[in-house]
N, CA, C and O of each residue as an XYZ file, in Angstrom:
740
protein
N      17.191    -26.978      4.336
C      17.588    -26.328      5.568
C      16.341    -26.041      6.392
O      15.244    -25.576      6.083
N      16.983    -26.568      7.811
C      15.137    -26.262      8.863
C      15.613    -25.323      9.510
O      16.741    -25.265     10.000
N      14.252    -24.048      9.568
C      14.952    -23.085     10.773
C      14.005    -22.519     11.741
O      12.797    -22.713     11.604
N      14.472    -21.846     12.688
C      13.458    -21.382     13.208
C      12.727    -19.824     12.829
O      13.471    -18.869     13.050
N      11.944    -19.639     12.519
C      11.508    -18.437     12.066
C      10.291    -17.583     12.512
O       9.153    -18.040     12.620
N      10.686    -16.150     12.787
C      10.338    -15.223     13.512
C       8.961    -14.675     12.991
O       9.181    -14.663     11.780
N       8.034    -14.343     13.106
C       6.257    -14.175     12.459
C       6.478    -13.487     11.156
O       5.961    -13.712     10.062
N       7.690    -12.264     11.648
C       7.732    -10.931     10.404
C       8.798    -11.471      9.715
O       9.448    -10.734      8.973
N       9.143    -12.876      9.863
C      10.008    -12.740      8.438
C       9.590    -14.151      7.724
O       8.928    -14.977      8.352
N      10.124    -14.443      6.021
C      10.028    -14.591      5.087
C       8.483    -14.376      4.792
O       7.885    -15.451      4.822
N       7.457    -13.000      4.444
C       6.210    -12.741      3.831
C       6.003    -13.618      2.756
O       6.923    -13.994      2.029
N       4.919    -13.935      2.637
C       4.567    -14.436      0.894
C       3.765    -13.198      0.381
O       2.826    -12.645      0.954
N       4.646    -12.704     -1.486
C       3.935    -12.381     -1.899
C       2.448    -12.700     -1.843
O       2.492    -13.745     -1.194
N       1.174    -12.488     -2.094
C       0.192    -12.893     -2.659
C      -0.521    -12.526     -3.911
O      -1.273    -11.561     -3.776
N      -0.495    -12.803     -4.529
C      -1.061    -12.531     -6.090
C      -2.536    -12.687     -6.822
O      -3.116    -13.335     -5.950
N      -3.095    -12.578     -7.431
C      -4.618    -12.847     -7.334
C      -4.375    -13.864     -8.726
O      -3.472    -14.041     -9.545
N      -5.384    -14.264     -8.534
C      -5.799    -15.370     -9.425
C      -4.899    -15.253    -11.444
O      -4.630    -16.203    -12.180
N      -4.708    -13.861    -11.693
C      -4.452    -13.489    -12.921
C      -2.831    -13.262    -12.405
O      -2.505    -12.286    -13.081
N      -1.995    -13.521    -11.824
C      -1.032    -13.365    -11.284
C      -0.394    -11.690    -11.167
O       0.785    -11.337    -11.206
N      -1.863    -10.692    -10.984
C      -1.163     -9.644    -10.444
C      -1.062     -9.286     -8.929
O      -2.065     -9.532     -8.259
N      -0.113     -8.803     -8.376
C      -0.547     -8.848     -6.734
C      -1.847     -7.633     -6.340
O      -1.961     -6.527     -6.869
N      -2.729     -8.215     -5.279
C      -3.420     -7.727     -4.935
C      -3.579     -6.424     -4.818
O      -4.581     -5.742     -5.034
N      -2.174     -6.023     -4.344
C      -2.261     -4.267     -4.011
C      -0.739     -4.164     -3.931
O      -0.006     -5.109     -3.640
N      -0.313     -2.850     -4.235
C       1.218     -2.615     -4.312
C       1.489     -1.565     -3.423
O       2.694     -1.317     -3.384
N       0.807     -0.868     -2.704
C       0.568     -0.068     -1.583
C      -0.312      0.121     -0.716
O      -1.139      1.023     -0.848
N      -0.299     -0.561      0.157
C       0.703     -1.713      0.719
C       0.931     -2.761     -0.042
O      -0.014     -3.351     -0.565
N       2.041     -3.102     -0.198
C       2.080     -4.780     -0.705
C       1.395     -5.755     -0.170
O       1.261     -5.870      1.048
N       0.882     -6.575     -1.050
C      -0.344     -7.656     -0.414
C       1.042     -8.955     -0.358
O       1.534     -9.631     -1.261
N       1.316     -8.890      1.029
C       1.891     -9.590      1.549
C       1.204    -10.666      2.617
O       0.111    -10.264      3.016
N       1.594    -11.880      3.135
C       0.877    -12.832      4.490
C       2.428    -13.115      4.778
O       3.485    -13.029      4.153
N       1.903    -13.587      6.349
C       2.691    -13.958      7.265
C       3.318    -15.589      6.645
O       2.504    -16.314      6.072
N       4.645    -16.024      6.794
C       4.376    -17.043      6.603
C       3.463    -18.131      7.313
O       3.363    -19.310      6.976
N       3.009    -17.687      8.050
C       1.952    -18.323      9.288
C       0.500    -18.478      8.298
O      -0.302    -19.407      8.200
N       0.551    -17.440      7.783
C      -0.755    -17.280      6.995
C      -0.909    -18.129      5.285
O      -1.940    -18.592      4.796
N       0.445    -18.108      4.696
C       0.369    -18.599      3.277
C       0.641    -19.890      3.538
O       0.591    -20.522      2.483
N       1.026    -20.881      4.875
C       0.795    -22.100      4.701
C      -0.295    -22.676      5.406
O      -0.436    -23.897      5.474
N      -1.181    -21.754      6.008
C      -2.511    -22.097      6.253
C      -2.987    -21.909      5.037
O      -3.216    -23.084      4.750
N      -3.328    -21.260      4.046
C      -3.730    -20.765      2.707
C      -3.654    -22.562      1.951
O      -4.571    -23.315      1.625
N      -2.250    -22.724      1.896
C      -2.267    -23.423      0.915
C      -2.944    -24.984      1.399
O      -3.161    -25.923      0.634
N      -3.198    -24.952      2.876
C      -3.360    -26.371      3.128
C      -5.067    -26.437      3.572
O      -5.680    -27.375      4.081
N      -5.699    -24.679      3.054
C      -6.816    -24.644      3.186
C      -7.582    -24.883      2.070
O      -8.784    -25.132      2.156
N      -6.762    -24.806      0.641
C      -6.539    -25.080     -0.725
C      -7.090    -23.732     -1.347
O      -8.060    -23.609     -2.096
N      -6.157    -22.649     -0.811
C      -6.884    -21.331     -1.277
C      -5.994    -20.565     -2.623
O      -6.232    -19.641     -3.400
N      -4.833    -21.541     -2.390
C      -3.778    -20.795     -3.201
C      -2.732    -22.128     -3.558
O      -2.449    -23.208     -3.042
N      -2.300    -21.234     -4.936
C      -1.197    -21.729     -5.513
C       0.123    -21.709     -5.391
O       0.670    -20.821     -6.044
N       1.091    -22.683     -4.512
C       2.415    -21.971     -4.356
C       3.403    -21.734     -5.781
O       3.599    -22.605     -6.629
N       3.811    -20.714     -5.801
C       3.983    -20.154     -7.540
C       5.750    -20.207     -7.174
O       6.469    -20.883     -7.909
N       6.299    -19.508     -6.095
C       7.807    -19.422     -5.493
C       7.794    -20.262     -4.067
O       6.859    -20.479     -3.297
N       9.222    -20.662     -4.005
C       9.542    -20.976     -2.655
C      10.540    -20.593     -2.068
O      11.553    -20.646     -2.765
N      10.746    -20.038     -0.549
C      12.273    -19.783     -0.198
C      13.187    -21.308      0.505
O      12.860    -22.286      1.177
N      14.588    -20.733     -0.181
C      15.449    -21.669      0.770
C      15.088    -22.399      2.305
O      15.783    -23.337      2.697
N      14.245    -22.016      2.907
C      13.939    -22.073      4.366
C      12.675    -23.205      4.359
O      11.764    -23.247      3.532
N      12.802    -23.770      5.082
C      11.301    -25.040      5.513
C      11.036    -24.662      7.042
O      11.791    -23.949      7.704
N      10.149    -25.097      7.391
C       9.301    -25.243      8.638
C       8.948    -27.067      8.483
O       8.456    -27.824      7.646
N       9.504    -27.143      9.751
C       9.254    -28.108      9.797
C       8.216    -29.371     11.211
O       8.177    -28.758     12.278
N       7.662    -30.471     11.309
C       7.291    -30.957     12.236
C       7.577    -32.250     12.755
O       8.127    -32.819     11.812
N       7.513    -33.158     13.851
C       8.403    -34.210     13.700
C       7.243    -35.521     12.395
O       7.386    -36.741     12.321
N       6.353    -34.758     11.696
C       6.184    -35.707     10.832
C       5.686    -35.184      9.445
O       4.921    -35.776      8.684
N       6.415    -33.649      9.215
C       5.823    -33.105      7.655
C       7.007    -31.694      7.974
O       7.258    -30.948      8.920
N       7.447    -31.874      6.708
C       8.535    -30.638      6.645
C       7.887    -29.620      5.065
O       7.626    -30.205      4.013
N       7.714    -27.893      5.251
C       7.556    -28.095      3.890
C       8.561    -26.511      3.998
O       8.973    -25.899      4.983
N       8.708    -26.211      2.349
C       9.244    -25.280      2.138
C       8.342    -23.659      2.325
O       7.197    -23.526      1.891
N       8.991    -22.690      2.936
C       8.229    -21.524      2.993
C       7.741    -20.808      1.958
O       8.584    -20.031      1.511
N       6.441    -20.769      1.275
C       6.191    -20.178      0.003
C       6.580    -18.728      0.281
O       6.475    -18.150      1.362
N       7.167    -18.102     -1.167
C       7.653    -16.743     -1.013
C       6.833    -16.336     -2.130
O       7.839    -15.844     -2.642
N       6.442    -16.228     -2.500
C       4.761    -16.850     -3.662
C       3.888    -16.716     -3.740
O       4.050    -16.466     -4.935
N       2.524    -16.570     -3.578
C       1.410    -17.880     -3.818
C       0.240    -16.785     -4.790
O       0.264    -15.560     -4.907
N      -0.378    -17.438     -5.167
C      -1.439    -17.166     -5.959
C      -2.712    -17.660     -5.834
O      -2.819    -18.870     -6.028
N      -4.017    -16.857     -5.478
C      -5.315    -17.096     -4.934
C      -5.978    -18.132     -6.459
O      -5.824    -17.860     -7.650
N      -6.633    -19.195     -5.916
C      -6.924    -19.777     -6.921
C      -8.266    -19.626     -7.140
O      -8.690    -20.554     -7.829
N      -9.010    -18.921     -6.867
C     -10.194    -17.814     -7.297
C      -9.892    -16.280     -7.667
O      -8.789    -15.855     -7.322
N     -10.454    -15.721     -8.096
C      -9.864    -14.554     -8.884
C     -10.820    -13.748     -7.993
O     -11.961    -14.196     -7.880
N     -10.422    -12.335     -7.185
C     -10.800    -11.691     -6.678
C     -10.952    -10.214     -7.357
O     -10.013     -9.566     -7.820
N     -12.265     -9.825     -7.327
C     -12.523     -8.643     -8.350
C     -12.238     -7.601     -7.352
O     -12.576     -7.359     -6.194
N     -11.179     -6.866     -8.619
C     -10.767     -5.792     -7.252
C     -11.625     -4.559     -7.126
O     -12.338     -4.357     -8.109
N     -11.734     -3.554     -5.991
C     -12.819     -2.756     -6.131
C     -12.288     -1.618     -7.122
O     -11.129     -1.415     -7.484
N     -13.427     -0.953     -7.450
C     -13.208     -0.165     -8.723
C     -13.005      1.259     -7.904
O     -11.941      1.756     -8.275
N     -13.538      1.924     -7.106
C     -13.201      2.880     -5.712
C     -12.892      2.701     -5.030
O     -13.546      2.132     -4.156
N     -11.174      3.180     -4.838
C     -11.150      3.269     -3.399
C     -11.373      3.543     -2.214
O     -11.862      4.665     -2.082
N     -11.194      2.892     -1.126
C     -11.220      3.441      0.121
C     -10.904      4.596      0.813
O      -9.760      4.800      1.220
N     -12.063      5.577      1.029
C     -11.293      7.000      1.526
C     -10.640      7.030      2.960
O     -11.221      7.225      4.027
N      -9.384      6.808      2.757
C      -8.864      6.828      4.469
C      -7.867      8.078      4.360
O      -7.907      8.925      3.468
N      -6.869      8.033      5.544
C      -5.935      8.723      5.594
C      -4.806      8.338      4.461
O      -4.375      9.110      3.605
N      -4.523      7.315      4.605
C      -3.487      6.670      3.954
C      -3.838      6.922      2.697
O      -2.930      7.452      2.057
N      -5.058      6.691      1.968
C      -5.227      6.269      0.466
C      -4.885      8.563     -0.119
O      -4.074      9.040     -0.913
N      -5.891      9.221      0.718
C      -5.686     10.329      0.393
C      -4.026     10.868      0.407
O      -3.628     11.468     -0.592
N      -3.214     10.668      1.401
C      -1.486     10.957      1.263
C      -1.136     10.006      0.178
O      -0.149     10.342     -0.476
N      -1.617      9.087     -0.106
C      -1.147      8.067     -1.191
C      -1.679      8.728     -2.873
O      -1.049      8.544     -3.914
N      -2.738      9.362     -2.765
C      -3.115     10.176     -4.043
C      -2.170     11.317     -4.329
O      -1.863     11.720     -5.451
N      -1.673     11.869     -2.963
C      -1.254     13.126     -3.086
C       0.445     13.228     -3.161
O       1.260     14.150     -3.211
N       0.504     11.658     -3.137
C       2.352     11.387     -3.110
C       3.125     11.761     -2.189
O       4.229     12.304     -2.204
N       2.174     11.288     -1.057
C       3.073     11.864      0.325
C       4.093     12.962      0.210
O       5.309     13.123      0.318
N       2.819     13.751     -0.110
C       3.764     15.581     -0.537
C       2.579     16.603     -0.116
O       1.552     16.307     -0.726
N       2.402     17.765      0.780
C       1.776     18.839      1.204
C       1.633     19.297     -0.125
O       2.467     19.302     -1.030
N       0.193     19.767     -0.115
C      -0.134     20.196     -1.308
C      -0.485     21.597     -1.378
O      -1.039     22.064     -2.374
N      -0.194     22.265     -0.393
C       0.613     23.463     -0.534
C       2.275     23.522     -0.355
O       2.639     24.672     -0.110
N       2.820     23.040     -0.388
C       4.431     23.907     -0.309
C       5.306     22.610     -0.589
O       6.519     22.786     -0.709
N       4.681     21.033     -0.730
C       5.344     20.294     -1.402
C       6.145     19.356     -0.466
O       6.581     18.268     -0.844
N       6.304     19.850      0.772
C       7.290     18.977      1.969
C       6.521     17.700      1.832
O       5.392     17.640      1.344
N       7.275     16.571      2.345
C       7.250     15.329      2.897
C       7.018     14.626      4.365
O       6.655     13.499      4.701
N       7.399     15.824      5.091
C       7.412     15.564      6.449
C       5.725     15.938      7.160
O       4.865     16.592      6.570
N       5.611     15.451      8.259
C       4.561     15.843      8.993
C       3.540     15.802      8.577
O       2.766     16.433      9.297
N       2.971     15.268      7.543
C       1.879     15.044      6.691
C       0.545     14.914      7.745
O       0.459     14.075      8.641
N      -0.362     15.835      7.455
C      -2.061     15.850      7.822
C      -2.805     15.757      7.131
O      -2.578     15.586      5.934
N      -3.890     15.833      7.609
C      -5.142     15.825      6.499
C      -5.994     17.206      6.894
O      -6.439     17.434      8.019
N      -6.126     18.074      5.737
C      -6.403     18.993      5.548
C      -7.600     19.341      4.860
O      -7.842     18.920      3.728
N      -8.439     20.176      5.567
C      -9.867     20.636      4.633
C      -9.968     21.146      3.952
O     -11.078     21.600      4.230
N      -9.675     21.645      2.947
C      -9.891     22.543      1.536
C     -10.325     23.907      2.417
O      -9.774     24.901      2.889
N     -11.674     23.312      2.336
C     -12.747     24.440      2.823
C     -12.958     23.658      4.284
O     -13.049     22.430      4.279
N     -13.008     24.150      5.106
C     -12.540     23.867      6.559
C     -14.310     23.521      6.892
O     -15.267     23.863      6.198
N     -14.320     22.716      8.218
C     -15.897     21.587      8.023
C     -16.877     23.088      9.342
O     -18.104     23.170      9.394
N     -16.105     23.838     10.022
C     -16.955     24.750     10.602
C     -17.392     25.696      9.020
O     -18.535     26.151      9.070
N     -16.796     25.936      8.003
C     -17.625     26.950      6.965
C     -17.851     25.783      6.394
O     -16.924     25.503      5.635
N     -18.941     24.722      6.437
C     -19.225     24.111      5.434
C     -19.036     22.778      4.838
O     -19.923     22.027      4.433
N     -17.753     22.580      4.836
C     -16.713     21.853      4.389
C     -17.368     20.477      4.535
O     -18.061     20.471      5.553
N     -17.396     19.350      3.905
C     -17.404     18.185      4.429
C     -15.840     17.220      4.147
O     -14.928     17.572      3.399
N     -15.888     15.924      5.001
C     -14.900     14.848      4.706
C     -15.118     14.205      3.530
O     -15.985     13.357      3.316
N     -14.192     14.693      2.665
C     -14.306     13.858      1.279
C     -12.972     13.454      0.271
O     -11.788     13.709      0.495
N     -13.429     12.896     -0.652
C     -12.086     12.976     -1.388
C     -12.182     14.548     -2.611
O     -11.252     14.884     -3.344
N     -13.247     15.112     -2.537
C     -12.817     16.500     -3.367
C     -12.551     17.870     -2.296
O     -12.530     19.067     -2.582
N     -12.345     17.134     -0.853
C     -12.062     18.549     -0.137
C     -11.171     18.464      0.918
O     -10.977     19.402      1.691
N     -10.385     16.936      1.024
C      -9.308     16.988      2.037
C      -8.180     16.446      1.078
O      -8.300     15.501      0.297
N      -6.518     17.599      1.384
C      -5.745     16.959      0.366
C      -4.474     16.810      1.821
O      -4.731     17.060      2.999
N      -3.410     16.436      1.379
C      -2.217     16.250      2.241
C      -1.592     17.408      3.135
O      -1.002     18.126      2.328
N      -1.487     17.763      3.991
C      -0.888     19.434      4.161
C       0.216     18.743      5.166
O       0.025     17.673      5.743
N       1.321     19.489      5.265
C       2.413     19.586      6.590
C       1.842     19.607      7.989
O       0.649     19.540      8.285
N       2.384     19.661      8.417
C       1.537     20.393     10.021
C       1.854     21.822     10.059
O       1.265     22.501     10.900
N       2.760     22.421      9.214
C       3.186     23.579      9.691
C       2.485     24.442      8.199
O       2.487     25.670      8.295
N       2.105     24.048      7.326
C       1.299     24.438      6.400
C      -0.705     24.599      7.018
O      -1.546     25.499      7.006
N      -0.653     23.023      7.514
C      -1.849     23.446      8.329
C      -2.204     23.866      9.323
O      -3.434     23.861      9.358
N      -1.670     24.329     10.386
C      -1.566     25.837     11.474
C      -1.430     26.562     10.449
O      -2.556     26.442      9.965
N      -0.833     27.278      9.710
C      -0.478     28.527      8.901
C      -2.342     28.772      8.134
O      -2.865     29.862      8.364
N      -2.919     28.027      7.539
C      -3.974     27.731      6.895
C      -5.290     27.948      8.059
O      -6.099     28.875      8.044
N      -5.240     26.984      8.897
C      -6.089     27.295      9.989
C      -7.254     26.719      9.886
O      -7.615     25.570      9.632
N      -8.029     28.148     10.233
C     -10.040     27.495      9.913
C      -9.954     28.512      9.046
O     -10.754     29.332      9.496
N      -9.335     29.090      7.800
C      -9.565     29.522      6.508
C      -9.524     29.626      5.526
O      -8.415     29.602      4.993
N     -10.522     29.773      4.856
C     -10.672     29.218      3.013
C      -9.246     29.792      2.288
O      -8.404     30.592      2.695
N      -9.342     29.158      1.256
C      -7.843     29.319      0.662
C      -7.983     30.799      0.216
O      -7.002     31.479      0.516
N      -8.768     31.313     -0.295
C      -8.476     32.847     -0.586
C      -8.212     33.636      0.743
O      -7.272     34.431      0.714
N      -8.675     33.557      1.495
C      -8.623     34.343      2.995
C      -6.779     34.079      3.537
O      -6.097     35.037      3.901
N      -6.121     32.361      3.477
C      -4.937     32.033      3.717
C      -4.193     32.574      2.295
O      -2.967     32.677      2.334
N      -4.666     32.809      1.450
C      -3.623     32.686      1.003
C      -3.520     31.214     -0.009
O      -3.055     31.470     -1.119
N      -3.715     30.411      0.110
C      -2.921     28.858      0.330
C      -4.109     28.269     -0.477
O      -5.312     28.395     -0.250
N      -3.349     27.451     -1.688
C      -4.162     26.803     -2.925
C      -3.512     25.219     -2.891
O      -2.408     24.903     -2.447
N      -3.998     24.796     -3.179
C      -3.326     23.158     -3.112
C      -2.913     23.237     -4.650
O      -3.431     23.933     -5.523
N      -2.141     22.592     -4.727
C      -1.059     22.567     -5.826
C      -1.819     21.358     -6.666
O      -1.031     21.103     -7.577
N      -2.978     20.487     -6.796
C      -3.352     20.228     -7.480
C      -4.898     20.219     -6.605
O      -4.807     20.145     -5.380
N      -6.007     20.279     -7.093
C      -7.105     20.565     -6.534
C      -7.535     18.769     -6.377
O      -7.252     17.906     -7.208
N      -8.339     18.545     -4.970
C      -8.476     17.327     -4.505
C      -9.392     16.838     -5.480
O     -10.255     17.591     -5.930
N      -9.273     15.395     -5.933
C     -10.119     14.416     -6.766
C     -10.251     13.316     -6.322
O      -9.337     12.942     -5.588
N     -11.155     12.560     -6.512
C     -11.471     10.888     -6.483
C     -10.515     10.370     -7.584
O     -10.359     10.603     -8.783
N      -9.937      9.557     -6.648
C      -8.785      8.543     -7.491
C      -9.692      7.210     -7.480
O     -10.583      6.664     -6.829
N      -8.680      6.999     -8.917
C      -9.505      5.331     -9.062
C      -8.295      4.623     -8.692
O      -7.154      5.084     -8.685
N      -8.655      3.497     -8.395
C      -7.959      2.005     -7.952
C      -6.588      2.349     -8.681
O      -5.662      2.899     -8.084
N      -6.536      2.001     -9.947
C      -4.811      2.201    -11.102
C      -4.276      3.728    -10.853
O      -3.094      3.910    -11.145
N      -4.942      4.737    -10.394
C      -3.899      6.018    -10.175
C      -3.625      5.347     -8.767
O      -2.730      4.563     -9.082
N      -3.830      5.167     -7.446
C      -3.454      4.522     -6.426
C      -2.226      3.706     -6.415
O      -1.247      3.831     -5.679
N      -2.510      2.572     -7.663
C      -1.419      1.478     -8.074
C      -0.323      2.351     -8.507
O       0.740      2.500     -7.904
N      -0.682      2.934     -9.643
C      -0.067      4.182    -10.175
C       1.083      4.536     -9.019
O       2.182      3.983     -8.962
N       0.672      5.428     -8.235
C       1.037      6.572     -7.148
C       2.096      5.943     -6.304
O       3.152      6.448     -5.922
N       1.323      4.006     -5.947
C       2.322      3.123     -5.023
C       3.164      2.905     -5.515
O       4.078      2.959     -4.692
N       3.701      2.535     -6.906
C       4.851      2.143     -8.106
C       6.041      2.968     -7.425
O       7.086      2.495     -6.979
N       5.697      4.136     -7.444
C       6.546      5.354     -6.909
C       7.442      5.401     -6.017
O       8.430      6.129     -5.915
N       6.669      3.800     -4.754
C       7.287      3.771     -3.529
C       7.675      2.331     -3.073
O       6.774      1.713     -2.506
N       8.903      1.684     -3.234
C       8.730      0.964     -3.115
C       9.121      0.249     -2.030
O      10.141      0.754     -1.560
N       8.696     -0.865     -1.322
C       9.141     -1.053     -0.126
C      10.480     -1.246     -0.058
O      11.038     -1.233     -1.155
N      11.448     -1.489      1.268
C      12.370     -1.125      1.829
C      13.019     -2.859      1.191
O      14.047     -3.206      0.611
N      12.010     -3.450      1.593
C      12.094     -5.134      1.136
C      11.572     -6.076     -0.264
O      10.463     -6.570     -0.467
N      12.299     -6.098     -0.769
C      11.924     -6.570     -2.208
C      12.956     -8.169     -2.204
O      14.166     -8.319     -2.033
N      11.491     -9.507     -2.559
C      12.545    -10.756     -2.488
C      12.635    -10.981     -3.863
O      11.676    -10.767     -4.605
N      13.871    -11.457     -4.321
C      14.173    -11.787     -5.669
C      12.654    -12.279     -6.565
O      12.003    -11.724     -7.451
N      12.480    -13.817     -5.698
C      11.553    -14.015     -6.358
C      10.167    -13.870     -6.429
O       9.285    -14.682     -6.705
N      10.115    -12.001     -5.954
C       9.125    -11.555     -5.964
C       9.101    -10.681     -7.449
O       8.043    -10.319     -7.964
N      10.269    -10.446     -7.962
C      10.268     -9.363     -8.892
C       9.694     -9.499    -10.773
O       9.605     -8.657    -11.666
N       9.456    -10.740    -10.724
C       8.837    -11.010    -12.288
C       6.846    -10.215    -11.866
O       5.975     -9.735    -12.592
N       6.915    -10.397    -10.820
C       5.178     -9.741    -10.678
C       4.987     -8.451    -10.016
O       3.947     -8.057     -9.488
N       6.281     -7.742    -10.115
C       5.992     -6.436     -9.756
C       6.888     -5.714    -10.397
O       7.996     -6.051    -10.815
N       6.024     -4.101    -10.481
C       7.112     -3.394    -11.329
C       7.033     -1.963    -10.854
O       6.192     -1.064    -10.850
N       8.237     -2.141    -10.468
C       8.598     -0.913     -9.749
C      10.106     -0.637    -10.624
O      10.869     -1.532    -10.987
N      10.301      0.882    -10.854
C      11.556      1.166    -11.421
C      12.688      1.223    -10.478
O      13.180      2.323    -10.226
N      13.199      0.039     -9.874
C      14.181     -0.313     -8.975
C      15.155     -1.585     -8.961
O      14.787     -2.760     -8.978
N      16.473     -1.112     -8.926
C      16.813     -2.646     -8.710
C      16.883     -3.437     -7.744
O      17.037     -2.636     -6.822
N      16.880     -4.438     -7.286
C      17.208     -5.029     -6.250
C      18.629     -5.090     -5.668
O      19.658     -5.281     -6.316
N      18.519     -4.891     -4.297
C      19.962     -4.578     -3.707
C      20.622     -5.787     -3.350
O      19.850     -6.504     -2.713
N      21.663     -6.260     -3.498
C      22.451     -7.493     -3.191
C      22.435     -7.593     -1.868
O      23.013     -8.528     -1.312
């Protein structure tokens, strides 16, 4: 079957060389735009394919839903301190009062007393936890983070993403990922 197809749809998994995927939060996903440049750049292995081809008036191929880097990419051993990776340590949960919503990034010890940007002094807060908190130290608020901020390694991250899984899961994505979910018909 030839079709026409839209940038954001059919992703290819991507998997690293040992067939685990790159990252599971975010899912290390490519465009299909991207995994059949990959494969015709000879960067990867197509491992799955979907029902769907792309086609030209002189080469038709199937859309990998798949592929696997055929060099093995060493993954980093620290993560990246961003916004995302810190709500991703903290389980997209305020670490005072536990909500989900409105998520900030919060100073422990606030950066006018001191404080620097780090991973042992900014944890997840609400917005309405952090107005309440302010520019003051947790004994002065009141307000303790429900687990005290740490440097996560790479597998608590993986760890933490397991937890969440995307909205989109393709069949024959599910022998290389493991998330406690089933797939929805």
């Amino acid at each position: 079957m030839t079709i026409a197809v839209s940038p954001d749809a059919h992703p290819a998994l991507v998997l690293n060389a040992d067939f685990r995927p790159l990252s599971y939060y975010p899912l290390s996903l490519w465009s299909w735009q991207d995994a059949i440049k990959a494969v015709f750049l000879d960067r990867v292995n197509i491992v799955a394919e979907y029902e769907f081809a792309v086609s030209s008036p002189s080469f038709k191929m199937a859309l990998p839903s798949v592929v696997s880097l055929k060099n093995y990419v060493r993954p980093s051993s620290t993560p990246a301190f961003t916004r995302f990776n810190v709500f991703l340590r903290d389980e997209f949960s305020c670490q005072y009062c536990g909500s989900t919503g409105e998520l900030t990034f919060d100073h422990v010890i606030p950066r006018s007393k001191g404080g620097i940007t780090s991973w042992t002094n900014v944890c997840a807060a609400c917005s309405p936890c952090n107005l309440r908190k302010g520019n003051k130290m947790p004994k002065e608020a009141d307000m303790f983070p429900r687990q005290k901020p740490f440097v996560p390694n790479v597998e608590h991250l993986h760890k933490n993403g397991r937890k969440f899984p995307p909205n989109y899961l393709h069949e024959s994505w599910m022998d290389f990922l493991y998330w406690d979910t089933e797939l929805e018909p």
